[in-house]
N, C-alpha and C positions, 0 to 999 in steps of 0.2 A: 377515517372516522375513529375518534378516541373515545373511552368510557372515561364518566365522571362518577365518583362513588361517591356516597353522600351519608354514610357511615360505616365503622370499620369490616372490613368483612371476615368472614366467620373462620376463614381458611378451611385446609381440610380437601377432603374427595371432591366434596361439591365447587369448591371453588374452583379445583384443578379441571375439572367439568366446568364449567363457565369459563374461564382460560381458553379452552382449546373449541368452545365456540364460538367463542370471539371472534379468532381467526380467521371466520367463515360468514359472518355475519352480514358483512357489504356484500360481498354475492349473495350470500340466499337471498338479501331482501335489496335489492338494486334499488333506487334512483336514480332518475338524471332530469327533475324536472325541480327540485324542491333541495334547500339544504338540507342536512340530518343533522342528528343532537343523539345522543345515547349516554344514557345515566343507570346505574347498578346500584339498588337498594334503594332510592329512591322512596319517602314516604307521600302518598296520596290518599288522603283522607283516613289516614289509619292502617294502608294498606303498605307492604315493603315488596313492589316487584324483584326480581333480581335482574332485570334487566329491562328496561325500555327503550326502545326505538324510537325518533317522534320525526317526523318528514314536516318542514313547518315555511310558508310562505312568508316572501320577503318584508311583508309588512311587520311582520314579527318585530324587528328592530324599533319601532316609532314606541313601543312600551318599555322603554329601558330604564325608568324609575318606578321605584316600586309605591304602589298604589293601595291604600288600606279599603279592604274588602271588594278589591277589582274583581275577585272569583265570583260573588254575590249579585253584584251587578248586572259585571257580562252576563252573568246563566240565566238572571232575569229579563233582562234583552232581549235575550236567546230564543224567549217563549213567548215574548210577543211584538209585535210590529213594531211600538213605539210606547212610551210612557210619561208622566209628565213626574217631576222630581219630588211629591206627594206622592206619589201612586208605588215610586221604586224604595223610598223609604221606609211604609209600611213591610212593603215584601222584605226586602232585606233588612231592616231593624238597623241599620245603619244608623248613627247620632246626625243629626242633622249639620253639624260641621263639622264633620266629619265627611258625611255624603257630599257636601256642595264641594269640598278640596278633591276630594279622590275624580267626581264627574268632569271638574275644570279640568284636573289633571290628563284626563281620559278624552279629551274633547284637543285639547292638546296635543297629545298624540295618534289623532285621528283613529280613535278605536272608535270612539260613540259620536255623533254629529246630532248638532239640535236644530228640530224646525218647528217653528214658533218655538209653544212652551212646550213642545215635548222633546225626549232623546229616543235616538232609535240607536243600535250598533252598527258599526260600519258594515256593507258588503263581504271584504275581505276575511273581517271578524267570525263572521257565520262557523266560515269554514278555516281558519289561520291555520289548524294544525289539520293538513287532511289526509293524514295516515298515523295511527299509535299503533305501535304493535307490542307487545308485553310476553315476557317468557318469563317460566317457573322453573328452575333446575334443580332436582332432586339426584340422588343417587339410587334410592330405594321407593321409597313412600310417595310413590307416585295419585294416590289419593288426594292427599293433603294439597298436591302440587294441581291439580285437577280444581280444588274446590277456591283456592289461592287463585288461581287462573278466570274461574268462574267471578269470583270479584274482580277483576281486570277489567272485564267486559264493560261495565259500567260506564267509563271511561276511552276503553281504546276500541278497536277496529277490530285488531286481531291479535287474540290471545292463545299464547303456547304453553306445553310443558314440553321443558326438556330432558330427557333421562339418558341412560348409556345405551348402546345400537343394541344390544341383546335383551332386554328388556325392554325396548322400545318397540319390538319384534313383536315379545309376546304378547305383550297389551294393544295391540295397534286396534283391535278388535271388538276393543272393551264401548261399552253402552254411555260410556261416561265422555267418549272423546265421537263416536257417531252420530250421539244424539242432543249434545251442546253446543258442539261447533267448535272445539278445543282444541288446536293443531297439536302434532306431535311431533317433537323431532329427536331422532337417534344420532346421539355425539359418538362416535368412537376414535380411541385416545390415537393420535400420530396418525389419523386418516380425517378425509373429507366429513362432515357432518353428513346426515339420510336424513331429507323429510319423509318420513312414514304418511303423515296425513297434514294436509293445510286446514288451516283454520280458516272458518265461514266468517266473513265480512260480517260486522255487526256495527248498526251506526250506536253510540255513547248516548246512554243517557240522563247521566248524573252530570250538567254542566260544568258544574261550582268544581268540580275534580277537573273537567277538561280544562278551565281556564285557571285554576291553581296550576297548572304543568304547564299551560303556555307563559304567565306570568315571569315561573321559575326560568325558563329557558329564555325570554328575554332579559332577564334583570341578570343569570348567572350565565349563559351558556351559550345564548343566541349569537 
């Protein structure tokens, strides 16, 4: 599994720290049921992980052309059973032809299926990405990387910070990673990586970010 960076990066300690957990990455976070994709810097909704993870089913591939306001859609979909193509226009403000190309588009690619005059999203769809896991790597300012992480959640599963093993030590304990559900992991340089603490499964609740990141991973990555 390769990273794909998707703006330059900062160099420095911190990257040298993202380098060397790289290395370790397909073990700590094994699959054998699903492809992966992993992207570094990557922007979601305003946000710049330093690394993402994304475990994403085969269907993934059938969205390989990019679709104007597919994130709006899908997340609308998402939240209810079915919809009639008034009713998703309103929600998403979509231009009206604009809506009717991106839905044929979508219907096309067996994301959304229509029965009669409604569209519901596919099955597969619900769930296409069903594991994100997201890390923060700092060198010091493990705060920042905490509160950066806490925005992850929105969108992924399982959200980390990564820091160096000796400060990973001393913080393992802190209120901010016990009682959010924040994994931690300690890199130490020319050794294995330490998970100190796993991060609490959380299901995404901002969609329009989840299907912004599956979009991107069909159309660049998938």
């Amino acid at each position: 599994m390769t990273i794909t960076y998707y703006s330059v990066r900062r160099g420095g300690a911190e990257s040298r720290l993202e380098d060397n957990l790289l290395d370790e990455l397909q073990d700590a976070f094994p699959e054998r049921k699903y492809k992966q994709w992993m992207g570094g810097a990557f922007n979601i909704g305003g946000s710049f992980p330093d690394i993402v993870i994304v475990s994403y089913r085969p269907e993934l591939t059938w969205l390989q052309e990019e679709v104007a306001g597919a994130e709006f859609i899908l997340a609308y979909l998402h939240r209810v059973s079915s919809a009639r193509f008034e009713t998703i226009q309103k929600r998403t403000l979509i231009e009206t032809r604009h809506l009717r190309l991106s839905i044929d588009k979508l219907i096309d690619a067996k994301v959304i299926r229509k029965k009669k005059q409604a569209y519901h999203l596919d099955k597969a769809w619900r769930d296409i990405l069903p594991r994100i896991i997201t890390i923060e790597a700092k060198i010091s300012k493990w705060r920042i990387a905490v509160a950066q992480a806490m925005n992850n959640t929105l969108f992924a599963h399982y959200s980390y910070v990564a820091v160096p093993l000796d400060l990973a030590k001393r913080i393992s304990n802190e209120s901010a990673f016990n009682q959010k559900g924040i994994g931690l992991i300690g890199v130490a340089q020319g050794a294995d990586s330490c998970f100190v603490k796993n991060a609490v499964s959380k299901y995404p609740s901002l969609w329009s970010y989840y299907y912004s990141l599956a979009s991107t991973i069909a159309t660049n990555g998938g």
